[in-house]
Every structure is written in structure tokens, then in C-alpha cells.
C-alpha positions in Angstrom: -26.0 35.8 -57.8 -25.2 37.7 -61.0 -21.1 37.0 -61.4 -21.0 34.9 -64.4 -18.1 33.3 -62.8 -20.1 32.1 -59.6 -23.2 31.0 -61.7 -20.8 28.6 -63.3 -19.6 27.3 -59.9 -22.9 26.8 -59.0 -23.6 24.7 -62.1 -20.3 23.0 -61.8 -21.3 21.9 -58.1 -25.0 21.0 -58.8 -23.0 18.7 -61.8 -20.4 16.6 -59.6 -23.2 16.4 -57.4 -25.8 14.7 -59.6 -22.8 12.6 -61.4 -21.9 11.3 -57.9 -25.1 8.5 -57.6 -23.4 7.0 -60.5 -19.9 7.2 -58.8 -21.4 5.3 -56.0 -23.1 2.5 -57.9 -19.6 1.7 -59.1 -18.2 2.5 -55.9 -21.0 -0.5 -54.4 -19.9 -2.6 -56.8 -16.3 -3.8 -55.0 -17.0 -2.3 -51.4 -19.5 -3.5 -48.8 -21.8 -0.5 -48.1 -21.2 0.3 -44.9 -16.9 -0.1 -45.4 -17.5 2.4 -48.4 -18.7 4.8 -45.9 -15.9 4.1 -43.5 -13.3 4.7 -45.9 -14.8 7.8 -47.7 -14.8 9.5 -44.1 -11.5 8.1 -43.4 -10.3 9.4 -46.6 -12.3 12.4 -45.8 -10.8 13.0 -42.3 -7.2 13.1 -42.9 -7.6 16.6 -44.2 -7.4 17.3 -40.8 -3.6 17.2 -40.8 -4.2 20.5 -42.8 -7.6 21.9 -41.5 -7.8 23.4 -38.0 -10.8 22.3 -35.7 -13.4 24.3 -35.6 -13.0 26.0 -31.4 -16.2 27.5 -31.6 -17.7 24.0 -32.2 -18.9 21.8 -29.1 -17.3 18.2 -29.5 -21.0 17.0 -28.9 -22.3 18.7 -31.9 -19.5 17.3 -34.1 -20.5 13.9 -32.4 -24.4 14.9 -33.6 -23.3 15.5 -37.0 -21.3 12.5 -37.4 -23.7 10.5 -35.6 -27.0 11.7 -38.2 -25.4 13.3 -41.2 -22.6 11.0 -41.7 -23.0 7.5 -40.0 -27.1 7.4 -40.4 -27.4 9.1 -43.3 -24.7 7.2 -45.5 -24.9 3.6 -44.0 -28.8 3.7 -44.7 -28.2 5.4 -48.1 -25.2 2.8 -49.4 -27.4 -0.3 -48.0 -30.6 1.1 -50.0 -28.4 1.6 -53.1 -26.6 -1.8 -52.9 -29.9 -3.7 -52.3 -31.7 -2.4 -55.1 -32.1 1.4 -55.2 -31.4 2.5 -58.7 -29.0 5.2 -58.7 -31.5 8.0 -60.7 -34.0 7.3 -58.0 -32.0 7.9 -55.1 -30.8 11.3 -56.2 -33.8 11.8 -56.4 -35.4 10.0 -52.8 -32.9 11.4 -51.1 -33.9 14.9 -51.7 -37.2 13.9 -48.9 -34.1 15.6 -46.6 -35.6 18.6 -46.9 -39.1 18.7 -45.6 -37.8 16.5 -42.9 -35.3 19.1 -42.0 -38.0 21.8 -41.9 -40.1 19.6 -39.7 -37.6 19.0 -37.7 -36.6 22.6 -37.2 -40.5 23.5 -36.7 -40.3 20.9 -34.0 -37.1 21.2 -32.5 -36.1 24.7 -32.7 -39.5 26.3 -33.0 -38.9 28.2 -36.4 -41.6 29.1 -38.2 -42.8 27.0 -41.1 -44.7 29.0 -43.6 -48.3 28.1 -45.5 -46.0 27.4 -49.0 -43.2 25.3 -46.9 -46.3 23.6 -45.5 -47.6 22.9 -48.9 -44.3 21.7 -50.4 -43.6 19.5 -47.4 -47.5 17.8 -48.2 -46.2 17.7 -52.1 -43.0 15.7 -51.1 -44.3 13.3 -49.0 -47.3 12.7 -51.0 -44.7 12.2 -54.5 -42.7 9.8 -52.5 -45.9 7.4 -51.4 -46.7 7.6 -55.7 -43.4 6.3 -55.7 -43.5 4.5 -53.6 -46.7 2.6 -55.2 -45.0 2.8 -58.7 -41.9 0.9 -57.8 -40.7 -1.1 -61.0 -39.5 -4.9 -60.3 -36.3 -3.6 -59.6 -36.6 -1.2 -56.7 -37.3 -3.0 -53.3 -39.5 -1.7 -51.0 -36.9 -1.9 -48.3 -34.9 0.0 -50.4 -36.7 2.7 -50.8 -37.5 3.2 -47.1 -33.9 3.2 -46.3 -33.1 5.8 -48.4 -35.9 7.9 -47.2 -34.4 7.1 -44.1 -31.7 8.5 -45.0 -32.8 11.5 -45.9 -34.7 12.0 -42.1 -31.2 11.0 -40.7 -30.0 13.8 -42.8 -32.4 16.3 -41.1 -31.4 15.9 -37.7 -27.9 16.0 -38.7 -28.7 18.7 -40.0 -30.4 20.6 -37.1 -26.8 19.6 -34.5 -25.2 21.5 -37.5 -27.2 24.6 -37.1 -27.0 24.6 -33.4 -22.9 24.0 -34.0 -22.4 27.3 -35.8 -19.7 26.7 -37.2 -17.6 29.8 -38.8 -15.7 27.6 -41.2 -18.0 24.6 -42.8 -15.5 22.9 -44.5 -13.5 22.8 -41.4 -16.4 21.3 -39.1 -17.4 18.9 -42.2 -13.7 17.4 -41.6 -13.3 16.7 -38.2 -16.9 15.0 -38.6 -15.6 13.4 -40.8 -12.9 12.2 -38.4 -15.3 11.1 -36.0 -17.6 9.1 -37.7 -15.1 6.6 -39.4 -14.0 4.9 -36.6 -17.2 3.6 -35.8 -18.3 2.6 -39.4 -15.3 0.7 -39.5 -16.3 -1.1 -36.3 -19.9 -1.8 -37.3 -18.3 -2.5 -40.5 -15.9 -5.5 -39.0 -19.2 -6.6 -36.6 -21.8 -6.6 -39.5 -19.5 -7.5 -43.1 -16.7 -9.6 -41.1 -13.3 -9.6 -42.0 -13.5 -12.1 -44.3 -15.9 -9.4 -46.6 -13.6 -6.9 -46.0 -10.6 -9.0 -46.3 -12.0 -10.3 -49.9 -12.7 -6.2 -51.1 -9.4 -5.0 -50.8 -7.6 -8.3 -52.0 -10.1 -8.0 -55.6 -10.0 -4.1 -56.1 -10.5 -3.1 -59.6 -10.5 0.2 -61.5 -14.3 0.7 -61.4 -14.8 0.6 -57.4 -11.6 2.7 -57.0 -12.7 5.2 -59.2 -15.9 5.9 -57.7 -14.3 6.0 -54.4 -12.4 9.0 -55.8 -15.0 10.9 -57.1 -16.7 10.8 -54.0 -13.9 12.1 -51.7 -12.0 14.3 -54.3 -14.7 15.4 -56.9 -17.7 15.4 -54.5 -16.6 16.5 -51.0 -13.4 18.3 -51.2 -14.1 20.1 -54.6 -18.1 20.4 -54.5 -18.5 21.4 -51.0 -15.4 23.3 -50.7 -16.7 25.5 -54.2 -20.3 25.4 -51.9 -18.7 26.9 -48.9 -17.5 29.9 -50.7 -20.7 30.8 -52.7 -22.8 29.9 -48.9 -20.3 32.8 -47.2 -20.4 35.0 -50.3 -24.5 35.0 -51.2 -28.0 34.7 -49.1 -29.3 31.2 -49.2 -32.2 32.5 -51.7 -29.4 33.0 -54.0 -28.1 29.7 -54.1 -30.0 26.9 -52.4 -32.7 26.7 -55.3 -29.6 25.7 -57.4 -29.4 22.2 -55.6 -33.4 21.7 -57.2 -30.8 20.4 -60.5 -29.5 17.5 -58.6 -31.9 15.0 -58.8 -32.7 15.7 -62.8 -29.0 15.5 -64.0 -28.9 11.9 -61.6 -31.6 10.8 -63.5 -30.4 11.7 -66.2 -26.9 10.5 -65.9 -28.1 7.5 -64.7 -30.4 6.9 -67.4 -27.2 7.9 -70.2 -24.6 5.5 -67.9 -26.9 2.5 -66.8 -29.6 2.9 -68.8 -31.9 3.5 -66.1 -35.5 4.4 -66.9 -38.5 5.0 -64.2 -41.8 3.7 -64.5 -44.8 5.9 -65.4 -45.9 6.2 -61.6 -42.3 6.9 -60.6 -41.9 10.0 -62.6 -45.1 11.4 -62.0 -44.3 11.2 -58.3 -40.5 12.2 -59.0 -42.6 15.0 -60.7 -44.4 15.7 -57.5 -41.8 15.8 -55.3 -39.9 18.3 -57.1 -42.3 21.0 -57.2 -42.7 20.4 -53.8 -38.9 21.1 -53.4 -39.4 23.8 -55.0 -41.9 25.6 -52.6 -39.4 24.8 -49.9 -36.3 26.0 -50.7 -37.5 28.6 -53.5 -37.5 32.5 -51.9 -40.7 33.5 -51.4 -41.4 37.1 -49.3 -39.2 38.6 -46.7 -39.6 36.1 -43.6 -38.0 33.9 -41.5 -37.1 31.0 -43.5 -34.6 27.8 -43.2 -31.4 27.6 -45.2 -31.0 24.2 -47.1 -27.5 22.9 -48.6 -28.9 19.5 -49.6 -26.0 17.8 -51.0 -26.9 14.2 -51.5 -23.4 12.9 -50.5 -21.4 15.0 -49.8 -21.3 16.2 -46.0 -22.1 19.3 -43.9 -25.2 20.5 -45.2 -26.2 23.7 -42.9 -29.8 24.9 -41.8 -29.4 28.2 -40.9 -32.2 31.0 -40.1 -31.9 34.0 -42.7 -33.8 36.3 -44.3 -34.8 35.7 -47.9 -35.9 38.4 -50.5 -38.2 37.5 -53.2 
């Protein structure tokens, strides 16, 4: 990818995307976690007024997609960040997506997993479980789990997107979107009550609000829209190593907005788990390899077989 113009899309993206954890910590602040993820897809979905459905598309892989991707990934994500997950870390944690998605794609759609994927995916797990053992006071074990959680939810959404294939991304991303709010909002009136949900709109304030419109506007319509075009313009070996800045610039906004600083054990395993993203999604020799969009919150990441060049 050499047009200055798309490098700076790229950047752009890989920004909104690492700002977003600390849009959802504010976001946490006056929703419940699991009506934040209703109304962001319901917010979400009424771009469907404007977006055609995807034909191509199978209404059970939209259901897969909204099921894993959207309703597993984000009520297990919002729960782990609004009992304790600190929003650097979870940019971060959340990034454990990807060598669940290429196990999951070695498992369930017998691709081939190569000797460095193999390696990354040991370096990744073995970073989180340092983390995992260097947890400050402040990050529950629970927490963290959900958020890895997450993450594997994220994989198998992930693999009913690649079987979709979907033409249009942004298109199938909306009408998943559609989908999955209707029943966050019911598990959201079964688990939070009315009375919860009642209280959250009645004491709105400017902090919550804001949040809420960074992650539909900033994050999913502007980040994965710009996403979509470079994805149909370049190979992924051109642009999923980009997505490797996410979880620095969360730390580090995090650490500027909230003052949020990791413990010794927690960045040498943040350390570890990075390289090991690295050796994933970086483009090694010409081979069958899996295509990663790992965007932490916003939707319709794709895992694609292509053919990288080094």
C-alpha cells in the first residue's frame, strides 16, 4: 500500500479504533452493558433503511454473525469492561481473537496453519496467562476471562462471516446488525430489568452519550466503512498488519485519558502477546494464509483465504 492517501486512512482507522476503549468506558458509565450493546446495534441497524441486504448472503449466516460477533462478543466484552477490565488492557485482551480465529479455521474449515502462525498462536496464549498472573488489584479475574471470551466469540463469528461471502461487508455488517438488537434488548429487559433501563435513560448525561456516538458514528460507520474500501482495494498482507497499532494507541490513550498504568507482569505479557500477533497476521512467504480484520468493536471482521506475498 504505497498511496500516501490510503496509508493515512489506514492510520486514521487503526486511531478511532484504539480511541474507541476509552469511548466505551464512558459509554459504561450511564448504560448497563448489555443495553449499550443493544442500542449501538440498534443505532447500527437503521442504516438499513439505506443499505441493501446483502442476496448472496444466507439469513443463517447473518444469524451466525450476529449470534458470535455481535451478541457474544460485545455482551462478554461490555460486562468484562464494566466489572473491572481497564480499558488499555482490553484493547489489548481482546486482540486473543486472532489465534482463536486461526484455530478455529484450522479446525473448522481445515485451512492450513503454518509453523510461524503456530508459534504466534503459543506466544499469545502464553502472554495472556503472564497476564493473567500479573493482574493489578484492579483487574478481576472474571474480567479478564470474559474478555478473552470475547475474543473466542469473535472467532467463530468470524468463521460464519467467511463462509457468508459477502460481496459488500459494510452491507452484511448492517443487517447483522439488525439482527442481533432485538435480542440484546430482550436479555437486556430479562437480566438489567426495566427499572435499570428505566433509571439510564431518565439520568443521561453528556459523557455516556458521547461515547455512544463515537462508537456508532466514529467507530463503525466511519472506521469500518474507510476499512471496507482499503480490504476491496489491497491484499490482506497489505493492510491487516496495520490493526497490530490498536492495542498500543489504547494503552496509550488510556493511560493519557484515565491514567491507566499496567503492572510490570502485565506489560511483559502485553509484550508477548504482541509479537505473537505479529507472527500471525504479518506476511510471511507465498502460502495459504487467513485474512484478519480485527477491529476490537466495531463489527464484521472477515477471515478470508488469500495469498500473501512477503
Amino acid at each position: 500500500m504505497r498511496n500516501p492517501r490510503h496509508i493515512a486512512l489506514a492510520l486514521a482507522v487503526v486511531l478511532i479504533w484504539g480511541v474507541n476503549f476509552i469511548a466505551i468506558g464512558h459509554a459504561l458509565q450511564g448504560f448497563p452493558p448489555i443495553l449499550l450493546a443493544a442500542v449501538r446495534f440498534a443505532l447500527t441497524g437503521l442504516a438499513v433503511f439505506f443499505v441493501p441486504r446483502p442476496k448472496e448472503v444466507r439469513w443463517y449466516w447473518i444469524g451466525g454473525i450476529s449470534a458470535f460477533m455481535f451478541f457474544g462478543q460485545y455482551v462478554l466484552l461490555f460486562t468484562g469492561m464494566a466489572h473491572g477490565m481497564p480499558d488499555g488492557l482490553a484493547s489489548l485482551v481482546l486482540q486473543s481473537q486472532a489465534p482463536f480465529t486461526v484455530l478455529a479455521a484450522a479446525l473448522l474449515l481445515r485451512e492450513h496453519t503454518g509453523p510461524r502462525q503456530g508459534l504466534g498462536i503459543a506466544a499469545a496464549v502464553a502472554g495472556l496467562a503472564v497476564i493473567g498472573a500479573g493482574r493489578g488489584g484492579n483487574v478481576p479475574l472474571g474480567s479478564l476471562l470474559l474478555v478473552i471470551g470475547a475474543g473466542a466469540s469473535w472467532a467463530l463469528g468470524s468463521i460464519c462471516n467467511r463462509k457468508a461471502g459477502a460481496v459488500n461487508g459494510f452491507a452484511l455488517m448492517v443487517w447483522a446488525s439488525l439482527y442481533a438488537a432485538p435480542p440484546l434488548l430482550a436479555v437486556s429487559l430479562l437480566t438489567e430489568g426495566p427499572h435499570r433501563i428505566g433509571h439510564a435513560f431518565a439520568h443521561l448525561h453528556a459523557g455516556p452519550v458521547l461515547g455512544l456516538l463515537y462508537i456508532v458514528l466514529l467507530s463503525t460507520f466511519v472506521g469500518m466503512g474507510a476499512w471496507v474500501v482499503l480490504i476491496t482495494k489491497y491484499p490482506a498482507s497489505a493492510v491487516a498488519p496495520y490493526t497490530l497499532g490498536v492495542p498500543p494507541i489504547g494503552i496509550l490513550a488510556a493511560l493519557i485519558a484515565n491514567g491507566e498504568r499496567m503492572t510490570a507482569l502485565e506489560v511483559a505479557g502485553s509484550v508477548v502477546v504482541l509479537a505473537g500477533l505479529v507472527a500471525i497476521v504479518w506476511p510471511g512467504a507465498k502460502r495459504k494464509a487467513v485474512r484478519i480484520v480485527p477491529e476490537p468493536s466495531a463489527p464484521a471482521a472477515r477471515v478470508e483465504e488469500s495469498t500473501q506475498a512477503a
